[in-house]
C-alpha positions as CSV (number, residue, x, y, z in Angstrom):
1,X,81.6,106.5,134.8
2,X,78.4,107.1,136.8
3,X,75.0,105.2,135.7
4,X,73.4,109.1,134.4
5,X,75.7,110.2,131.8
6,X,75.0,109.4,128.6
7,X,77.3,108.0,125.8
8,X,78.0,110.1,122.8
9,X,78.3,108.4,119.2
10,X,81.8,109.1,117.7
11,X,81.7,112.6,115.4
12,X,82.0,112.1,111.9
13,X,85.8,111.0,111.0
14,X,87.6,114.7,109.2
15,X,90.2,112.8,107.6
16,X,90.5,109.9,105.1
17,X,91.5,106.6,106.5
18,X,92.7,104.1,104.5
19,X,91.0,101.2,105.3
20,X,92.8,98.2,102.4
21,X,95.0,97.9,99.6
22,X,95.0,94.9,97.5
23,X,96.8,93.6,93.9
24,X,95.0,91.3,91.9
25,X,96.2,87.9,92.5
26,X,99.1,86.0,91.0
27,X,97.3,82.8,89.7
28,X,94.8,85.0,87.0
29,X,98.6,85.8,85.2
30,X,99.8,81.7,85.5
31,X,99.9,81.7,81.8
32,X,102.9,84.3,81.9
33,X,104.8,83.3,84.5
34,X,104.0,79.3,83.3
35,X,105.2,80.3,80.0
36,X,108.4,82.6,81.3
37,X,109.8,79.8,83.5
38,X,109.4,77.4,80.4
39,X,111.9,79.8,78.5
40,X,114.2,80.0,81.2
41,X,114.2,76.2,81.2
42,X,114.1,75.6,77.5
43,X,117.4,78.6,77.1
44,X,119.4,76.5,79.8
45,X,118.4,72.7,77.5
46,X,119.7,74.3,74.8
47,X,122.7,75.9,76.0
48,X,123.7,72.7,78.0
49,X,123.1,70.3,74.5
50,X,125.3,72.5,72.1
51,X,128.0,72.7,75.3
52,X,127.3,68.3,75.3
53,X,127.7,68.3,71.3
54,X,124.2,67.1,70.9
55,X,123.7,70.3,68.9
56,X,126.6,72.0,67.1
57,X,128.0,74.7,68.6
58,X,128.2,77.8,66.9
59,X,127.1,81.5,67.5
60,X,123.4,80.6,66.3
61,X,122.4,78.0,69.0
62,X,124.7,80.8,71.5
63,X,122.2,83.0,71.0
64,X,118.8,81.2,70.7
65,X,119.8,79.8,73.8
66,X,120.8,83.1,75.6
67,X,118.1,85.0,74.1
68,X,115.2,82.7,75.8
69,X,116.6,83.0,79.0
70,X,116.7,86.8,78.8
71,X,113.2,86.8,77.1
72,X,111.9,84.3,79.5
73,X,113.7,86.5,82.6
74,X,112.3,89.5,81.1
75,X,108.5,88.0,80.5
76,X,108.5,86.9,84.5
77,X,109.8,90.7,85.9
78,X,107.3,92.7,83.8
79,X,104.2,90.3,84.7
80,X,105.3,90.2,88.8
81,X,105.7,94.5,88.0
82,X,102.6,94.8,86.4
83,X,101.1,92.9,89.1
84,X,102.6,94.4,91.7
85,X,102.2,98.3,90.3
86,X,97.9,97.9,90.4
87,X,97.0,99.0,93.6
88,X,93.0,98.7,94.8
89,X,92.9,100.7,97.4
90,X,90.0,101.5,99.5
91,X,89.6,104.4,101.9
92,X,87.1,106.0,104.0
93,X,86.1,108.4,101.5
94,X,86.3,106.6,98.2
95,X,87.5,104.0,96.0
96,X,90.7,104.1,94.1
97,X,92.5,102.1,91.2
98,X,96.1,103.1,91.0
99,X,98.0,101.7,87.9
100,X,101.8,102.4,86.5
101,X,105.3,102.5,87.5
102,X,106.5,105.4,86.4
103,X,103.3,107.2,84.9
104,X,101.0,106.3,88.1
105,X,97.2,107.3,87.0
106,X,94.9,106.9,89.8
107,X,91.0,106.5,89.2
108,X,88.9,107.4,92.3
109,X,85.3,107.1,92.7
110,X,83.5,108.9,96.5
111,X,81.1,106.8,98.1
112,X,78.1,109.2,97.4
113,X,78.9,108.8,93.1
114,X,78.4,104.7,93.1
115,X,74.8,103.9,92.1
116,X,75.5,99.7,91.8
117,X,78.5,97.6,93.1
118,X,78.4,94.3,92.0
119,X,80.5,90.8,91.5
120,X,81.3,89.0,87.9
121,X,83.3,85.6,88.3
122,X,83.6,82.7,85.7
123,X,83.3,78.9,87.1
124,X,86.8,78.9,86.4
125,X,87.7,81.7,89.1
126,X,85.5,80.8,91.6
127,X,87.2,78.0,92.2
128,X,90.1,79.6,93.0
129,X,88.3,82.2,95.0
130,X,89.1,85.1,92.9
131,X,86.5,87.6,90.3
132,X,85.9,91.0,89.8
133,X,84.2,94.1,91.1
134,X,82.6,96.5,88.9
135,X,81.4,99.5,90.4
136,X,79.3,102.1,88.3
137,X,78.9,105.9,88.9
138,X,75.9,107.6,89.1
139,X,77.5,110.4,86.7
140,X,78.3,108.2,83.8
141,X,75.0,106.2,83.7
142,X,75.2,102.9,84.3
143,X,78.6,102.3,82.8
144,X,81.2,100.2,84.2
145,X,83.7,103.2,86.5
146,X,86.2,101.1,88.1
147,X,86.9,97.2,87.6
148,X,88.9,95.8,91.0
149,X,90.2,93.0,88.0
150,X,90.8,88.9,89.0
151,X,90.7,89.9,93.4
152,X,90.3,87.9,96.0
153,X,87.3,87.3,97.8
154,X,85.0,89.7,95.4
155,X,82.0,88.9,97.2
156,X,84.0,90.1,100.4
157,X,85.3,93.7,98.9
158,X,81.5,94.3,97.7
159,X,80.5,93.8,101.0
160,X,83.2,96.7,102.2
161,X,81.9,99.0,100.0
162,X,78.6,98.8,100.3
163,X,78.7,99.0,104.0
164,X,80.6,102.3,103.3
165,X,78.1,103.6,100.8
166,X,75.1,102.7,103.2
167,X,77.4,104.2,106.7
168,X,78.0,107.5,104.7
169,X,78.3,110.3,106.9
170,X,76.2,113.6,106.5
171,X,77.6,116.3,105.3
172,X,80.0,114.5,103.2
173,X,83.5,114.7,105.2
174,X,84.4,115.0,101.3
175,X,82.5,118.1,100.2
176,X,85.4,120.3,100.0
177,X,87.3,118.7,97.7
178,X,87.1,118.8,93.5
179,X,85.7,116.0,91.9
180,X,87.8,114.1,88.6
């Protein structure tokens, strides 16, 4: 590259990029999977005392035993599913909250519709390093849009997005499309 040519800034990206996707983090549902594991445990204790004699055996204490573990093995699946099936996902052209297994419903917000992105945590989840992100629309006043609920590192993901909200490209790469 000779010394007189000049550099050209990189044209405005067509195409969305997804840039992250994150779940909300596993110790803001402890209480669930605390509690799940306790069945589990307290469904074997009781099976393995009426097998010892320590309680009679009959159909009753069969099935109070049996029934916790499946309750307690039922409790742990649905909270790591309904963990795992919310998706924060956050592109190049907006931010999106995609919930569901079976019924997905995704919530998207562009870049140029936030007017305020900002941080909530308790004492309690800041010192785990977790909170949420509310970020409000400029359509709906200034009422809570999207909540990016119990993530990690909030302070971090406001960061990303309001580096994208100040970076926006003009014309919006975006303009073509329908808004929700």
């Amino acid at each position: 590259m000779s010394s007189d040519t000049t550099m050209t800034p990189f044209p405005p990206e067509k195409k969305e990029r997804l840039v992250i996707i994150f779940h909300p983090k596993r110790v803001s549902l402890i209480f669930f999977y605390v509690f799940s594991v306790a069945l589990v445990i307290m469904g074997v204790a009781f099976l393995s005392a009426s097998t010892y004699g320590a309680i009679p055996t009959t159909l009753i204490s069969w099935v109070l035993g049996n029934a916790a573990i499946l309750f307690g093995i039922f409790l742990f699946a649905r909270t790591e599913m309904k963990r795992t099936f919310t998706l924060y996902i956050i592109t190049t052209w907006n931010v999106r909250i995609r919930k569901g297994i079976f019924r997905r419903k995704t919530t998207r917000l562009f870049y140029d519709e936030i007017s305020e992105c900002r941080t909530k945590m308790y004492p309690e989840e800041q010192r785990v390093g977790m909170g949420d992100v509310e970020i409000c629309s400029k359509n709906a006043g200034n009422e809570q849009v999207l909540i990016f609920e119990e993530v990690e590192n909030p302070d971090g993901v406001r960061m990303i997005i309001l580096k994208f909200i100040d970076t926006m490209p003009y014309p919006l790469p975006w303009g073509h499309l329908e808004r929700d």
